[in-house]
C-alpha positions, 0 to 999 in steps of 0.5 A: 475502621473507615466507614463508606462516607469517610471514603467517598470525598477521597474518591471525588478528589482522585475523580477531580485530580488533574491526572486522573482526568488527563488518563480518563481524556486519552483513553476517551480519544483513543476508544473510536481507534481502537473500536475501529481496530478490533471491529474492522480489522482484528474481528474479520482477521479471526473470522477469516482464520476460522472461515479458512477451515470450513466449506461453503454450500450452495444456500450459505450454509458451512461446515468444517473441513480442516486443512482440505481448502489449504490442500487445494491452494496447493495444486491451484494454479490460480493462486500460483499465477495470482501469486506470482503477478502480485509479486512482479507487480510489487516488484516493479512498483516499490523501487520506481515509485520510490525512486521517482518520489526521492528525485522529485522530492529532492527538485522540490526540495530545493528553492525553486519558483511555484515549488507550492504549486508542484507539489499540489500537482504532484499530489492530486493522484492520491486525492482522486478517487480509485475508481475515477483514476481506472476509467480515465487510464482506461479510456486512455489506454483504450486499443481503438480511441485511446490518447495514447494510441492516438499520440503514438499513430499521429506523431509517432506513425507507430500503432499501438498496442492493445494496451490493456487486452493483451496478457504479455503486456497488460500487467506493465500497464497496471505497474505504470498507472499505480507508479503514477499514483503512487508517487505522490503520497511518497514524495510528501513523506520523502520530503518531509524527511528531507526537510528533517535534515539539518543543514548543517552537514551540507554546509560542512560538505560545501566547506570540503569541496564535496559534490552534488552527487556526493553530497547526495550519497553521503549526505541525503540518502544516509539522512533520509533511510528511516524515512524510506524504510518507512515507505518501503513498507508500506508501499510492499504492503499496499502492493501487494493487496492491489485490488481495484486497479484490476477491477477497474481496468481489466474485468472479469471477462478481459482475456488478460484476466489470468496474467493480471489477476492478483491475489486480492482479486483471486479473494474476491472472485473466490468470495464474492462471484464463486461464493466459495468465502471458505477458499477465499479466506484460506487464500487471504490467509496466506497473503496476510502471512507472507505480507507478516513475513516481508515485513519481519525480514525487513524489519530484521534488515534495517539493521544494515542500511537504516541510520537513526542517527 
């Protein structure tokens, strides 16, 4: 039988093995990410499931109510135009700014003088802060001293509208400033996506006389689905948790609110003005499970249009 000092000098070796200290490393580096992930994402995630069923009093004090915050959901009709606003908001967005970012990574793609300097051009939206981006477009949006109103009057002899107060067409305002901002986190994944692809295949396209479009098609767009499906999902999912564009550029009191206003926002009105984080957090709830089941469809739908090989 082995006494406990025969056993130490093996238990000092395996501590001094070169994979046991490699194993001991990676978990070491991952322990702030995965600290992170439970703190910050995974505890509220549980909270707010709890918190779904329970009612809030006047003092911060709450009980449990059972299904009755999912029973109002049901016949608000906030959260259906708060739904239905983040929807066309995705809607719009996702495509055009995909779109926009394929085409200029592709220009930028190509051997061009100053390529450097337009591809930092492109990317300082996503470097500015969220709140400085809101009051700039807002002030260039402003009805009465705006740019744009200013431009449209002087060249254009054209009064603008009232760009940001005017339900019918504040929403497509906040669409064009988030495709601005958008554009340029997607090109730089786009293009790195194309860099990716071997030169080849363009060399065999320009050997049987194929075209640019046909190359583009046949070639690039095939190549370059892994990527785009990667940023289709993301750019879905950040849609549709749009918050601070809302916040920055419409306000509470605008007479647009209602036809601006998304879910997120619906949340933290919910939360954090009515004080009501029980309706809140029933709401959030059903956001997370319909960005859960867009995701799942297109997870199922990459079978048909994405390529990895």
């Amino acid at each position: 039988m082995r006494s406990a000092s025969d056993s130490v000098p093996g238990f000092r070796k395996v501590l001094r093995s070169r994979k046991y200290q490699g194993w001991l490393w990676g978990y070491i580096l991952i322990l702030p990410t995965v600290l992170g992930l439970g703190l910050f994402y995974l505890w509220p995630l549980v909270q707010s499931f709890y918190l779904a069923f329970t009612r809030w009093g006047a003092f911060g004090d709450y009980r449990w109510c059972g299904l009755q915050n999912f029973e109002r959901l049901v016949s608000d009709p906030k959260i259906v135009d708060a739904l239905r606003n983040s929807l066309v908001f995705t809607g719009l967005t996702v495509p055009l700014s995909i779109s926009l970012a394929t085409l200029i990574a592709v220009l930028l793609n190509a051997k061009i003088r100053g390529v450097s300097f337009y591809r930092v051009l492109y990317f300082l939206p996503v470097v500015t802060m969220p709140a400085a981006v809101g009051i700039v477009w807002r002030w260039l949006f402003n009805a009465d001293y705006g740019a744009i109103n200013y431009v449209l009057q002087k060249v254009f002899a054209i009064r603008g509208p009232s760009w940001l107060t005017d339900p019918k067409i504040a929403l497509y305002s906040l669409v064009a400033v988030a495709v601005w901002g958008a554009i340029g986190n997607n090109m730089i994944i786009i293009l790195s996506g194309l860099q990716n692809i071997p030169t080849v295949y363009y060399e065999a396209a320009d050997i049987d006389g194929a075209g640019v479009l046909t190359k583009f098609f046949r070639i690039t767009l095939p190549m370059l689905s892994p990527t785009l499906f990667f940023v289709s999902v993301t750019a879905i999912i950040g849609a549709l948790q749009m918050f601070e564009l809302v916040y920055m550029m419409i306000g509470i009191n605008s007479p647009a609110i209602r036809a601006t206003q998304t879910v997120v926002y619906l949340f933290y009105r919910e939360a954090f003005i009515n004080m009501n984080k029980g309706y809140a957090s029933a709401i959030i709830l059903v956001l997370f499970v319909i960005i859960l089941g867009l995701t799942f469809i297109q997870l199922r739908l990459q079978r048909r249009w994405v390529h990895y090989d």
